[in-house]
Structures are given as structure tokens and as C-alpha cells.
C-alpha positions in Angstrom: -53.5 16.7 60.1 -51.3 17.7 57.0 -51.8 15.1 54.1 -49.4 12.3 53.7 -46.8 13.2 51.1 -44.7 10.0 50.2 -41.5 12.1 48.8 -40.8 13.4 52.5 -38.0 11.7 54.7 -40.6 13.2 57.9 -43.5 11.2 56.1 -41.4 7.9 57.1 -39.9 8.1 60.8 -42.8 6.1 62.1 -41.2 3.5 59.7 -37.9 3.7 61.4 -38.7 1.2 63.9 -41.1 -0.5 62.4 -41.8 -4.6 62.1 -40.8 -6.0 58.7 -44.0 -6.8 57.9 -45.2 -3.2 58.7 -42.9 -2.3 55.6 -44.5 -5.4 53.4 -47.8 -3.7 54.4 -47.1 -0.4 53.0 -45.5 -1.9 49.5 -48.3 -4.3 48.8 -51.3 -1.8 49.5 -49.5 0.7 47.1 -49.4 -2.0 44.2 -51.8 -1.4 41.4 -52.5 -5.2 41.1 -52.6 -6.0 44.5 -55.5 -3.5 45.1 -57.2 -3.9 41.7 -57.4 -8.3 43.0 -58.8 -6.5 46.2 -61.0 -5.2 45.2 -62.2 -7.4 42.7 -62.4 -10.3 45.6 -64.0 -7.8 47.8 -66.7 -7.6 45.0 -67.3 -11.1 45.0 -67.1 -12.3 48.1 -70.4 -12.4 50.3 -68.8 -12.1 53.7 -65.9 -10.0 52.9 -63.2 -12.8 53.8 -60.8 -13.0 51.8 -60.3 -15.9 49.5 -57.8 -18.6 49.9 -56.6 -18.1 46.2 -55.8 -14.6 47.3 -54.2 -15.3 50.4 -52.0 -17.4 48.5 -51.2 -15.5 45.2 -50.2 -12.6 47.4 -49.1 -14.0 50.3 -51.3 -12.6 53.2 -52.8 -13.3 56.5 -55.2 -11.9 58.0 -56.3 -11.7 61.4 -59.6 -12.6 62.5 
């Protein structure tokens, strides 16, 4: 499977249809912050859930 190059239209046509959340998704994962919180919650958090403060400051859900 050829690596996922973000400056190609053909990288995107799964996009085409997709939910507008789907598109969220993709945004917020790519931003700096958003990962470096992540990851910093991640760190600190002893079962992996994801914080309520975090939920909030970024706006996500996540499913159990």
C-alpha cells in the first residue's frame, strides 16, 4: 500500500462522501496541540479514558 501523500486530490476521494464528522476527525488529529494534549492526557491517565477537561476543551466523544 503506497503511503498516504496529503497534496494528492486521489489521497481524498474516500473523503468525498464522507460524514461531517469524518472531516472534523482528520483536521483535529493533524493539529499540533490537539495531539501534543493527547498525548499528554494519555500519559497521565491510568486507564486511558480520556478526561472530561479534554473532552471539553476539544470538543470530543468518544465511544465506549
Amino acid at each position: 500500500m503506497p503511503e498516504f501523500d496529503w497534496r494528492s486530490p486521489d489521497s481524498y476521494k474516500s473523503l468525498q462522501d464522507a460524514e461531517i464528522t469524518d472531516i472534523a476527525w482528520e483536521c483535529l488529529r493533524r493539529n499540533a496541540d490537539y495531539r501534543r494534549d493527547f498525548e499528554a492526557m494519555i500519559a497521565t491517565s491510568p486507564d486511558g479514558e480520556a478526561t472530561t477537561e479534554f473532552r471539553r476543551k476539544w470538543g470530543t466523544c468518544f465511544r465506549p
